[in-house]
N, C-alpha and C positions, 0 to 999 in steps of 0.2 A: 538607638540602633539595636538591633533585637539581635541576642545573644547564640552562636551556633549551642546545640543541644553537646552534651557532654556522652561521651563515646565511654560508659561504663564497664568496667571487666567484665558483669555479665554476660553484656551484650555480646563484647570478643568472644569470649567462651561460647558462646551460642551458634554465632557465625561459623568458628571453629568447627567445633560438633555438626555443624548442617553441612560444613565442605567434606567431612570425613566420611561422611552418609554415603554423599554422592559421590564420593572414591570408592568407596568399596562396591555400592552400585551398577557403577562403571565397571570396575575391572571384574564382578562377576557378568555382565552382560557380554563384556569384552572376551571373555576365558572359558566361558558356560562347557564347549566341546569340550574344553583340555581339562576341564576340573571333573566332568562328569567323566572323562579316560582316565585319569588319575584313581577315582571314587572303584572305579569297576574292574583296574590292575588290581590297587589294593585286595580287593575283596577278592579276587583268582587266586592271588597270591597268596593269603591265609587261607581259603579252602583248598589250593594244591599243598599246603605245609601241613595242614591237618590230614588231607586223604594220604599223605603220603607216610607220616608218622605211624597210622592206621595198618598201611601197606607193608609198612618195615614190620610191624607187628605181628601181622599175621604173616607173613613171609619168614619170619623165624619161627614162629610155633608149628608151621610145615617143615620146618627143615629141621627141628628137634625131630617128628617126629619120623621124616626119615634119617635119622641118625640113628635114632631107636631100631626100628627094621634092620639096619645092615648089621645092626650089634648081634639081632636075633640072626639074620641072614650066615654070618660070618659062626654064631654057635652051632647052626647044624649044616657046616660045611658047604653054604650055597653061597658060591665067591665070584663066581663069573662075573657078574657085574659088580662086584663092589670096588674095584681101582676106580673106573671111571664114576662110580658114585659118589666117592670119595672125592675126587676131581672136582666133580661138580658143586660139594659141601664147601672147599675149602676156601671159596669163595664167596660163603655168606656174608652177609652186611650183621649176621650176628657175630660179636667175638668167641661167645659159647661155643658156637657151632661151629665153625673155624677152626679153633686152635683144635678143640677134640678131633676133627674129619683128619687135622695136615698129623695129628698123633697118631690118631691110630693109620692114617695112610703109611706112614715111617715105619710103623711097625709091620702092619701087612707087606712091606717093601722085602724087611728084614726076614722075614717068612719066606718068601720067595728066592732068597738069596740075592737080594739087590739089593747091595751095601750104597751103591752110589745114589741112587733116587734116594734112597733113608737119609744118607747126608745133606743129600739137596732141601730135602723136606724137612729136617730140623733147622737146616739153615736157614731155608724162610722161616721158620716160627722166633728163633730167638733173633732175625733181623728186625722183625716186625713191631718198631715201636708205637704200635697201636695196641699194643697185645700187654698183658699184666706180667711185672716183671718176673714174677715167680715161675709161669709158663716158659718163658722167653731163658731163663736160668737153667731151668729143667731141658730143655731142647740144649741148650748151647754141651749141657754135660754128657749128651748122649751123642750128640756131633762130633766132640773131641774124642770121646771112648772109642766112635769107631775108626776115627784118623786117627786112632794116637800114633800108629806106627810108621804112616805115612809123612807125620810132622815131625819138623825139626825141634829138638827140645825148648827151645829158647822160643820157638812159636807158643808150646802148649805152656810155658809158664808164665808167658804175657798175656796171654790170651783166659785163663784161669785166674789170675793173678787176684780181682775181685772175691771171688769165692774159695781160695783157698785160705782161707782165714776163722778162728776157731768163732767168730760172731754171725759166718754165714750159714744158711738149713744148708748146703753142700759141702761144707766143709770136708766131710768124709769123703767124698768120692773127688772130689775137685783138689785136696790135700795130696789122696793118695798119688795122682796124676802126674801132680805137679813134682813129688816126689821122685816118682821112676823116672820123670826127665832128670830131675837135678842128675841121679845116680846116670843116667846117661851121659852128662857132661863132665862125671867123674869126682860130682861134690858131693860124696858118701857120707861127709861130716852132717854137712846141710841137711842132706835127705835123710838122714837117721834121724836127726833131731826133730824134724817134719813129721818123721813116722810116730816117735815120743809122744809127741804135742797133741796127734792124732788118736791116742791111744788111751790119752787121760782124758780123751772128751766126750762126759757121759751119754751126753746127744747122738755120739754115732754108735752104728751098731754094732752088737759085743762083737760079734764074725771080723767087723772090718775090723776092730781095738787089737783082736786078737791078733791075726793076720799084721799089724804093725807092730806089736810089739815084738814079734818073733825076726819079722824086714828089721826094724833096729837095732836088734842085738845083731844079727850078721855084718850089719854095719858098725858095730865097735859100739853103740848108744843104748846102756840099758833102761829100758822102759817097762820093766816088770816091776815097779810099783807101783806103775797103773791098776797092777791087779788086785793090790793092796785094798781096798773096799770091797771086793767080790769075793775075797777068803775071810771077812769078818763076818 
C-alpha cells in the first residue's frame, strides 16, 4: 500500500508565503483608489507644511521691516497712522514682532494721554503666555505702576509678590511697589525693612538705593549702611 507523501515544513512555509502574496495582492487591488488618496493627502499635506513654514517666514521679515519704518516714522513725527499700524503688528505670528508693536503701542498710548489703552496693552503682553517670560514681567511692572493708585494694597502685593524678591531682574521697581502698599496698610515696620533690603542690592540702581534708604529711615529702619561700600 503506497505511502501518502510527507507534508514537510518547507513546504507549509511555502504555501504560507504564496497565501500572503495573494493578500497583499488582493487588498492592493481591493484599495488601489484609497491608497493612491492617502499617497496624494500625504504629500499636500507636507508641501502645505513646508509652503506654509516658508510663508510664516517671510511674513515676519515684512513685518520686521515695517516695524523698522514706524520706528523711523514715529522719529520724525509722522504718527497718523502709526496706532493702527501698530494694531495691525501686534498681531503677528512673529513673537518679536508682537511683543515690540503691543510695547511700543503702550507707550504711544501713554504719549497721548491714554492711560487706559496702555493698561490694556500691557495687560495683553504679560497675559500672553505665549510670549518670554521676561517681556511678560516687564509689561506686568508697568501695568501695576500705572494702576498703582487705583489698586487696593493687598492687590499690588499679591500680584508683585513673584518679583519682589531680591533674586528677581525687578526686584527694584516691584520691591518698591509692594512697599508703598505695605505702608498704605500701615505696616511701616514691614515696608522699611523692604525699603533696607532694597537698598543693599547692588543690582538696583544707585537713584532707587538711594531714594530707599532715605523711605527707611523715615520709617524708623536705618539702611545707610548700604552706603557703606560707596564711601570706601
Amino acid at each position: 500500500m503506497a505511502q501518502p507523501p510527507d507534508i514537510t515544513e518547507t513546504f507549509v512555509r511555502e504555501v504560507d508565503e504564496n497565501l500572503r502574496r495573494d493578500r497583499l495582492r488582493d487588498f492592493f487591488k481591493e484599495n488601489t483608489g484609497w491608497l493612491i488618496g492617502a499617497v496624494i493627502l500625504f504629500l499636500a499635506a507636507s508641501g502645505g507644511m513646508i509652503w506654509y513654514q516658508q510663508h510664516r517666514e517671510n511674513l515676519a521679515q515684512e513685518h520686521a521691516e515695517q516695524l523698522a519704518k514706524i520706528y523711523k516714522d514715529i522719529g520724525v513725527g509722522n504718527t497718523s497712522k502709526v496706532p493702527q499700524e501698530l494694531d495691525d503688528l501686534s498681531n503677528s505670528s512673529s513673537k518679536a514682532v508682537r511683543v515690540s508693536a503691543l510695547f511700543t503701542r503702550a507707550a504711544f498710548a501713554l504719549q497721548q494721554s491714554d492711560n487706559k489703552l496702555a493698561i490694556a496693552t500691557y495687560k495683553k503682553i504679560a497675559d500672553d503666555s505665549s510670549l518670554p517670560q521676561a517681556y511678560r514681567d516687564a509689561a506686568l511692572i508697568r501695568q501695576t505702576a500705572l494702576e498703582f493708585d487705583q489698586l487696593d494694597p493687598q492687590q499690588v502685593i499679591a500680584r508683585l509678590q513673584p518679583l519682589a524678591k531680591p533674586e528677581s531682574a525687578w526686584f527694584g521697581s516691584a520691591g518698591e511697589m509692594t512697599a508703598l502698599a505695605l505702608i498704605k496698610q500701615g505696616k511701616k515696620q514691614e515696608a522699611g525693612q523692604l525699603f533696607a533690603t532694597i537698598a543693599k542690592d547692588k543690582d538696583v540702581p544707585q537713584s532707587l538705593r538711594d531714594r530707599s534708604i532715605q523711605i527707611a529711615g523715615s520709617l524708623g529702619v536705618d539702611a545707610s549702611a548700604a552706603l557703606a561700600p560707596q564711601a570706601q
